[in-house]
Backbone bond lengths (Angstrom), bond angles and torsions (degrees), N, CA, C in turn:
res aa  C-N    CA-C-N  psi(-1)  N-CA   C-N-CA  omega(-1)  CA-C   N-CA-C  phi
1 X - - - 1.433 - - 1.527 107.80 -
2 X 1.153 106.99 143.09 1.409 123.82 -174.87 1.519 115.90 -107.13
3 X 1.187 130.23 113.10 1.468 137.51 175.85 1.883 136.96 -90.48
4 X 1.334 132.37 55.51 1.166 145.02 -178.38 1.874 116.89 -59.21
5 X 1.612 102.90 111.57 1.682 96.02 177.95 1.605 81.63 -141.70
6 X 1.481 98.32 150.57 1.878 113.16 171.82 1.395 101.60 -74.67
7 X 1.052 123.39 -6.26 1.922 112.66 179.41 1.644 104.41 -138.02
8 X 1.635 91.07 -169.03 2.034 94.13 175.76 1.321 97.62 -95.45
9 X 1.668 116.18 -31.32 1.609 109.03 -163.94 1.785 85.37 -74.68
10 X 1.376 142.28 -40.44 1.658 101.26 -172.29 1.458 121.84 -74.51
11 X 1.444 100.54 -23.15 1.225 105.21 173.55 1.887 120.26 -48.46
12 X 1.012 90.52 -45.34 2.096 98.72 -167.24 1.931 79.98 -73.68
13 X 0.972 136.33 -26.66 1.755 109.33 -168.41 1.223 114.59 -87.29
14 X 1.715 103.26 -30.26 1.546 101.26 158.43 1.318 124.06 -50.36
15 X 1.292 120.96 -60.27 1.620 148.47 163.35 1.793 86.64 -34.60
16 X 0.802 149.10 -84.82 1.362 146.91 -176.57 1.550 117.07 -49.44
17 X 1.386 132.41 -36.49 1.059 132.77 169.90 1.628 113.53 -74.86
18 X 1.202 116.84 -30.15 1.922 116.75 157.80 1.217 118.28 -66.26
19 X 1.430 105.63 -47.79 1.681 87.56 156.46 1.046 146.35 -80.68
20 X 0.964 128.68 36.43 1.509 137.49 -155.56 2.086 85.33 -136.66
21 X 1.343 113.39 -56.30 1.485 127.01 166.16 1.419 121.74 -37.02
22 X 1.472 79.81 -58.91 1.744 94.98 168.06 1.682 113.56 -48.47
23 X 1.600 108.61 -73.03 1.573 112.10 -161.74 1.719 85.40 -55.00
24 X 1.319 129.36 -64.54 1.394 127.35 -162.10 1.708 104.45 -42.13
25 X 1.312 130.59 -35.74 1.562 114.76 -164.27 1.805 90.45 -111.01
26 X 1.360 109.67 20.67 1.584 109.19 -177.47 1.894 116.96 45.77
27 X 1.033 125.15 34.23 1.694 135.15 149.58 0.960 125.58 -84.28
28 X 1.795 116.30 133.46 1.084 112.96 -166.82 1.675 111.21 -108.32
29 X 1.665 122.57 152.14 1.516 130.62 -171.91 1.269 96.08 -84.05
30 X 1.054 128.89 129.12 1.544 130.94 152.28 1.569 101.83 -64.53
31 X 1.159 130.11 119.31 1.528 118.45 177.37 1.330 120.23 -102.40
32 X 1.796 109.49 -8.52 1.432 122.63 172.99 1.506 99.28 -60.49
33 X 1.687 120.86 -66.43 0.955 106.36 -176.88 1.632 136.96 -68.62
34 X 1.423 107.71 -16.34 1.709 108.39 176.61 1.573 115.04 -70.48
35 X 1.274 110.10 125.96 1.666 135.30 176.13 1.209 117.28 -96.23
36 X 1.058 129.50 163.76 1.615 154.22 159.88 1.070 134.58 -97.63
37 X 0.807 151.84 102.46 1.645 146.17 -172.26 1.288 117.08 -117.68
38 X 1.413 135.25 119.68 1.169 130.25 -179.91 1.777 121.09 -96.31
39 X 1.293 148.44 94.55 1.345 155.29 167.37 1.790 101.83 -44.09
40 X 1.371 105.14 126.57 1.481 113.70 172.07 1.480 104.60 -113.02
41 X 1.299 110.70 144.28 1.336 125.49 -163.03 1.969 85.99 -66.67
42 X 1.153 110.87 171.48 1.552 143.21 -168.81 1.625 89.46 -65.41
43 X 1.717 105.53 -63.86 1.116 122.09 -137.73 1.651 104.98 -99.84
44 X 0.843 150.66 91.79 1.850 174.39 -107.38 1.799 69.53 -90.53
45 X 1.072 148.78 -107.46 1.527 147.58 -122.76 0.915 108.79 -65.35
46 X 1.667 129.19 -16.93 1.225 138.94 -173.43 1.359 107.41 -64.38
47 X 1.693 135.35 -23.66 0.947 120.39 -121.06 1.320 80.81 -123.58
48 X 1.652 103.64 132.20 1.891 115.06 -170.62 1.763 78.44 -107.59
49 X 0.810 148.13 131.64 1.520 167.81 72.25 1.483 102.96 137.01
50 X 1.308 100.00 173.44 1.520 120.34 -151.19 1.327 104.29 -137.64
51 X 1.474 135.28 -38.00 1.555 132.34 154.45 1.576 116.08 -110.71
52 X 1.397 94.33 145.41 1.662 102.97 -157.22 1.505 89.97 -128.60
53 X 1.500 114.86 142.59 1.501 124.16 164.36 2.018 102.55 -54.95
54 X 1.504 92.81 135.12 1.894 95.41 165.84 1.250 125.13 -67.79
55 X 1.045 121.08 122.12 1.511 133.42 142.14 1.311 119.73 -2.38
56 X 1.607 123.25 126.37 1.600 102.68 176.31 1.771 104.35 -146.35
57 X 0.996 80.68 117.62 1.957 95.40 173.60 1.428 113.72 -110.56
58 X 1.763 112.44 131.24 1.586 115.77 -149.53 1.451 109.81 12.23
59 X 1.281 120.56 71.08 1.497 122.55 130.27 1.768 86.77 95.42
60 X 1.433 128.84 -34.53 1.228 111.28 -175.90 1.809 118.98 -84.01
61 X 1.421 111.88 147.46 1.652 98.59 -175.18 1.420 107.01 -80.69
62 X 1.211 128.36 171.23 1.174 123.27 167.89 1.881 102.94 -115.60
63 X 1.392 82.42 162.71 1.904 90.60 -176.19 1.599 109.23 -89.54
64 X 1.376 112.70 159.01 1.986 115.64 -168.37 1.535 71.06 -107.75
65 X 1.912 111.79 144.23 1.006 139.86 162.91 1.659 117.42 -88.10
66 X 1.261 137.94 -171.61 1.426 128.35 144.46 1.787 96.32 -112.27
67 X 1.455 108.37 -47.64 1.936 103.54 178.15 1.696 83.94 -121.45
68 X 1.496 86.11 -167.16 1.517 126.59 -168.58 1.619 119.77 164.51
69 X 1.232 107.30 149.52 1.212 124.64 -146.11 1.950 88.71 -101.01
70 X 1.390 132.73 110.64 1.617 113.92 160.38 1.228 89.28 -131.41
71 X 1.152 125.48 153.05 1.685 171.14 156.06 1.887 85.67 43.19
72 X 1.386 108.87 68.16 1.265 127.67 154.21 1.733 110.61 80.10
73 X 1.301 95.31 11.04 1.961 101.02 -169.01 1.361 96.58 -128.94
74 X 1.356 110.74 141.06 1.476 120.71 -166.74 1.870 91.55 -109.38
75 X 1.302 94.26 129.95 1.146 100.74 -177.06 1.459 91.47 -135.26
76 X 2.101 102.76 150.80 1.466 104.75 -150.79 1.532 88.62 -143.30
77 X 1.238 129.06 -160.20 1.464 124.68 -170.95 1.345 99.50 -110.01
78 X 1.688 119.38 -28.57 1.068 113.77 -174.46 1.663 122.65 -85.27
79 X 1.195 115.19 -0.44 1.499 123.70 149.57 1.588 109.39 86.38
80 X 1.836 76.95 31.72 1.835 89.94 -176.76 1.859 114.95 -114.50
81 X 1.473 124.17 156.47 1.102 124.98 -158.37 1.382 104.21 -109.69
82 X 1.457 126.54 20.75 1.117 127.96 -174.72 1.811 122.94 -72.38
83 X 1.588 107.45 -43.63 1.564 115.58 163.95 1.278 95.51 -50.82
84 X 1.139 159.85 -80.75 1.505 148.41 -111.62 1.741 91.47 -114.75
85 X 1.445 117.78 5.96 1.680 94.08 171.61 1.588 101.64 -122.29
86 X 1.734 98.43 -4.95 1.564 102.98 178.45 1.922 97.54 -85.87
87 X 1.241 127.22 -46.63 1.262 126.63 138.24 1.391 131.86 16.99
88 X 1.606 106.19 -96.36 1.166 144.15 169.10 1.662 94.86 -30.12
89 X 1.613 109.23 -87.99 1.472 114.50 178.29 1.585 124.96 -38.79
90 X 1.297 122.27 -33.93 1.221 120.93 150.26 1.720 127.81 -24.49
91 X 1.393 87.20 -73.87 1.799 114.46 -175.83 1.543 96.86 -51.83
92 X 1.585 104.36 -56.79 1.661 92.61 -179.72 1.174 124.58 -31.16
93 X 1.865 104.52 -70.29 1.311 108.13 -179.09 1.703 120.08 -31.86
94 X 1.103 101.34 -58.36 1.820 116.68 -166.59 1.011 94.73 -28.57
95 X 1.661 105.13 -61.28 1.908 128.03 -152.01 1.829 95.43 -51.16
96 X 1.097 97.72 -60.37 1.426 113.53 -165.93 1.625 92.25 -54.14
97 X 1.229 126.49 -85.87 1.376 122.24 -160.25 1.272 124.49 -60.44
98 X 1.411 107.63 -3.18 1.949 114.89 160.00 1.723 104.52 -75.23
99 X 1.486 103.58 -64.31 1.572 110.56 -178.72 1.794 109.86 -33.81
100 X 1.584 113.92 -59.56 1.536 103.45 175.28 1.481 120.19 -79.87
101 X 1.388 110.76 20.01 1.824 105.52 173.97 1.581 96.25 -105.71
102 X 1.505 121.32 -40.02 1.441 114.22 -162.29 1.550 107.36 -88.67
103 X 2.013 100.34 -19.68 1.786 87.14 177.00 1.569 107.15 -133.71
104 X 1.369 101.75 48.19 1.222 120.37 152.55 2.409 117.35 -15.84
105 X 1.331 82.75 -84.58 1.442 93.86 179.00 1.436 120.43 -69.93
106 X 1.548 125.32 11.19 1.338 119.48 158.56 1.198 121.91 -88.62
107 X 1.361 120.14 166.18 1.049 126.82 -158.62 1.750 114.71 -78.00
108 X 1.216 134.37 -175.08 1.659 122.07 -173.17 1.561 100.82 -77.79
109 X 1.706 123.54 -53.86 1.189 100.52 178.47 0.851 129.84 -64.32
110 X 1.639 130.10 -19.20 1.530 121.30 165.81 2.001 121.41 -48.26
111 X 1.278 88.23 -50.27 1.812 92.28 172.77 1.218 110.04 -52.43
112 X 1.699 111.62 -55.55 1.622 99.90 176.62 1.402 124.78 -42.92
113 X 1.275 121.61 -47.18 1.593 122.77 163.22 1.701 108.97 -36.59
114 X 1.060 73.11 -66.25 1.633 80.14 -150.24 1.721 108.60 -46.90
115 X 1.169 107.00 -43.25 1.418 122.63 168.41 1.159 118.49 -34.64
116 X 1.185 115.01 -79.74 1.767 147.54 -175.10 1.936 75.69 -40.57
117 X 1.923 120.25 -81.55 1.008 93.91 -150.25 1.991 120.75 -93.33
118 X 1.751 106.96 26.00 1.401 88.03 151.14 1.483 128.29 -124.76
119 X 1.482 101.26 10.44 1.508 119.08 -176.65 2.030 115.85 -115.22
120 X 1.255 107.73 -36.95 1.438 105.66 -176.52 1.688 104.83 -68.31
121 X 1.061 117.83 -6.94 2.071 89.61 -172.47 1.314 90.00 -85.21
122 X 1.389 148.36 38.34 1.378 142.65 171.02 2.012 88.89 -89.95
């Protein structure tokens, strides 16, 4: 789950209203894994402060990230797509250099197949 507030004070009441959800439906927060991330405005003057009191869910704080990794997309503060396309190119490679190790001895249009269908829907 993903959490969006324009400040810290809405942020912590949300953070307080899940927990409150939480104890009420008895689920528990992993708090090792919950992060923080702070978004800086576009525009450099815009920007009213730079250290913020922590976050605290049942009593533990949580830590501010700069990225983090959720449901396979690296998302960063700076609101850039570079992890997940530097990523992406990774996987290519792999794809690609499995395809010419396991079908080595086929012929070129066979690779082209094979290619097209486990590497092109990128």
């Amino acid at each position: 789950m993903i959490l969006f507030a324009p400040s810290w004070f809405a942020m912590q009441e949300l953070l307080d209203v899940l927990e409150h959800k939480y104890t009420t439906y008895s689920i528990l927060c992993n708090t090792t894994k919950t992060v923080c991330m702070v978004f800086n405005p576009r525009c450099s003057n815009k920007i009213v402060s730079t250290n913020f009191p922590s976050f605290t869910i049942n009593g533990h704080e949580l830590k501010f990230v700069t990225h983090f990794e959720y449901l396979r997309h690296m998302i960063n503060n700076k609101l850039s797509d570079s992890g997940d396309i530097e990523r992406e190119t990774k996987d290519l490679f792999i794809r690609c250099n499995m395809l010419l190790n396991r079908f080595s001895l086929c012929s070129t249009g066979v690779k082209c197949v094979l290619f097209k269908t486990y590497c092109l829907f990128l």
